[in-house]
N, C-alpha and C positions, 0 to 999 in steps of 0.2 A: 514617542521616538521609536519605542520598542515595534510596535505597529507599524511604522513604517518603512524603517527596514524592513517587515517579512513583507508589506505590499510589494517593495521595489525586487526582492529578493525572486518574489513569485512573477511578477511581471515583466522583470527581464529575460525569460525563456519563451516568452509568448512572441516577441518582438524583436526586441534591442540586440539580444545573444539567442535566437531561434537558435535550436541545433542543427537544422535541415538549410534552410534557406540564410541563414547569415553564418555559422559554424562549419557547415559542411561534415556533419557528423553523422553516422550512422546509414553511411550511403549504401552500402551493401541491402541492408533489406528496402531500404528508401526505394533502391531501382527495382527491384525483383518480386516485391509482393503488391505493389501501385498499380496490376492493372484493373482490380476493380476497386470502389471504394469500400465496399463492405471488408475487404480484405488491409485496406489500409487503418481503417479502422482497428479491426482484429490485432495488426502488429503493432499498433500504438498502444491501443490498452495493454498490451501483455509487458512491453517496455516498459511502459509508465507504472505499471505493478511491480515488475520488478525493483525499477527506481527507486520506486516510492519505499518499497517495504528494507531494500538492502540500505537505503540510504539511513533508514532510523535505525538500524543495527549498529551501521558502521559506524555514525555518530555516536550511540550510547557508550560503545565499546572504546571508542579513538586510544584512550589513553592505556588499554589493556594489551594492543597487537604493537608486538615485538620490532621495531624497525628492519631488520630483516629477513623480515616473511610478512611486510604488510599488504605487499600485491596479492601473494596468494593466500593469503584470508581473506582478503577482500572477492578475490575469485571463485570460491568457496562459499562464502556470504551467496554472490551471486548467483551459482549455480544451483542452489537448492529451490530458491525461490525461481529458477527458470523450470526444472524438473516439477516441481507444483504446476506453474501453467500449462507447462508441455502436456502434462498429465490431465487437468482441468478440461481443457481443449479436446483430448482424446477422447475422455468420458462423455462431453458434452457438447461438443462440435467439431464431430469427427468429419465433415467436408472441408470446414477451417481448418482443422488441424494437417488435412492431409494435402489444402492447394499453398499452405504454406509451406509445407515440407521441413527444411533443415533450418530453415531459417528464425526458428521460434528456439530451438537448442544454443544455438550461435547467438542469440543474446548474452549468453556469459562474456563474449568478448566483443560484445557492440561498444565501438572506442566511445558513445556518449554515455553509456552509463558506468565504465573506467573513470572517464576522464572527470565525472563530476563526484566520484567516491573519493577520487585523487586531491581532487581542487575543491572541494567545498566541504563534501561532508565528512571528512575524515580531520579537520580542521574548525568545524563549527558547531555551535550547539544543536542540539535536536530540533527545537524547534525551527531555526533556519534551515537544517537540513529538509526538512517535509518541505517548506515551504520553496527551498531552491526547484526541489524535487517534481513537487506538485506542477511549477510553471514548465520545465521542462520536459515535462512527460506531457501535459497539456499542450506545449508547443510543437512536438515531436508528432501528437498525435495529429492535431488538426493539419500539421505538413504532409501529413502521409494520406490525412481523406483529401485535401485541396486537391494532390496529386491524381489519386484514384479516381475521384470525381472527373477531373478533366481525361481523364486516360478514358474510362470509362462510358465515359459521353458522348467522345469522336469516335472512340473503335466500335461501341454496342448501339449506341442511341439510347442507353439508360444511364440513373445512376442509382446506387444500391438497389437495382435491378427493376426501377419504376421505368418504364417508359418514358422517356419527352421528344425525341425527336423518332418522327417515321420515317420509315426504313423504304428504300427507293422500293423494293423485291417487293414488298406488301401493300405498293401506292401510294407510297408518299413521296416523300424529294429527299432521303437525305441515304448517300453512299455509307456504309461504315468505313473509317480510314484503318484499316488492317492493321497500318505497321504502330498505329497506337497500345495495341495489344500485346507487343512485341518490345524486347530491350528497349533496341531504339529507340521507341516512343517514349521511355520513360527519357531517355539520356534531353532526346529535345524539348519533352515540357517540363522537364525541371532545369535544365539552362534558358528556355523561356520564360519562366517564372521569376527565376535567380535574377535575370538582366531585367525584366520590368520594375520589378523591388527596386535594383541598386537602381534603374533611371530614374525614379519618384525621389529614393532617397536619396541622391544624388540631387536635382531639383528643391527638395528640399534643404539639403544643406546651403545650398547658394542662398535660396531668398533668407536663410535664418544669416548668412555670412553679408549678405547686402543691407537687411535690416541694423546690424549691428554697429556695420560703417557709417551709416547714414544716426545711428543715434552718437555715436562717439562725433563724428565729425560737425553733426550740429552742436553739441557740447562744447 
């Protein structure tokens, strides 16, 4: 039993309650650091580290932080463990560190890793806390390379900087689309992304809401 709660625990950030694509969290670096995938990467992991590591804090402690001053502990919590990567990144991928800019600081107040200190781990034992953790920072992440990837692909003709499509300039057939490199292009592939999901899982819910009628109504 104990097992399966943490599978479900872990597995509904990958999917069911994604924070990007069905939560709608953490949109600020989501649009701004997506136009390559190497960099969507980069902002995932760093999130997902912070998650990961304030979320076992905040768990061990729940029962120690004072009801009125539990947000800014928790803020605190978090900002130490963002100053280690800020720092990490600096020391050791100072291109990374500097085309993400502020936006690796401003995870102290990325409302997905707020809102799951709030709602899970500051409420649940350790070991659910990693594991709520784990899926959605693994959810977070893989949103932010899907994104970059596609960003990536139509504005460069790469993705994590491998060549696949030829560039029309060097003889091949394919334009780069500019405005993919640009805001914009994040705002339209991630409302394009967003609406294919809900139309599948939308489709989805029919045939499961048509199977269900058809077993009750033969019953």
């Amino acid at each position: 039993m104990r097992q399966y709660v943490l599978i479900k625990d872990t597995l509904k950030g990958l999917w069911k309650e994604n924070p990007v694509f069905r939560q709608l969290l953490g949109m600020c670096p989501t649009l701004a650091v997506t136009n390559a995938a190497v960099y969507g990467l980069s902002m995932g992991l760093a999130t997902a580290f912070v998650l990961l590591c304030s979320s076992i804090i905040i768990s061990v402690f729940r029962k120690v932080f004072p009801y009125e001053v539990r947000t800014a502990s928790f803020v605190v919590i978090i900002a130490t463990f963002v100053t280690i990567v800020d720092l990490f990144l600096k020391g050791n991928f100072p291109s990374i560190s500097k085309a993400l800019g502020p936006y690796i600081p401003l995870i102290v107040v990325n409302c997905l890793i707020l809102a799951r200190q709030e709602a899970f781990a500051s409420k649940k034992p350790v070991h659910r806390a990693i594991a709520d953790a784990l899926g959605m920072g693994i959810g977070f992440t893989a949103a932010l390379i899907a994104l970059g990837s596609i960003r990536e692909l139509l504005g460069s003709g790469t993705i994590f900087g491998w060549r696949i499509l030829d560039l029309l300039e060097t003889g091949g057939w394919f334009r780069p689309w500019a405005i993919m490199l640009l805001p914009a292009g994040a705002f339209l592939t991630l409302g394009t992304m967003i609406g294919v999901i809900n139309m599948f899982t939308h489709k989805k819910n029919k045939k499961q809401a048509y199977r269900l009628q058809k077993g009750i109504g033969y019953e």
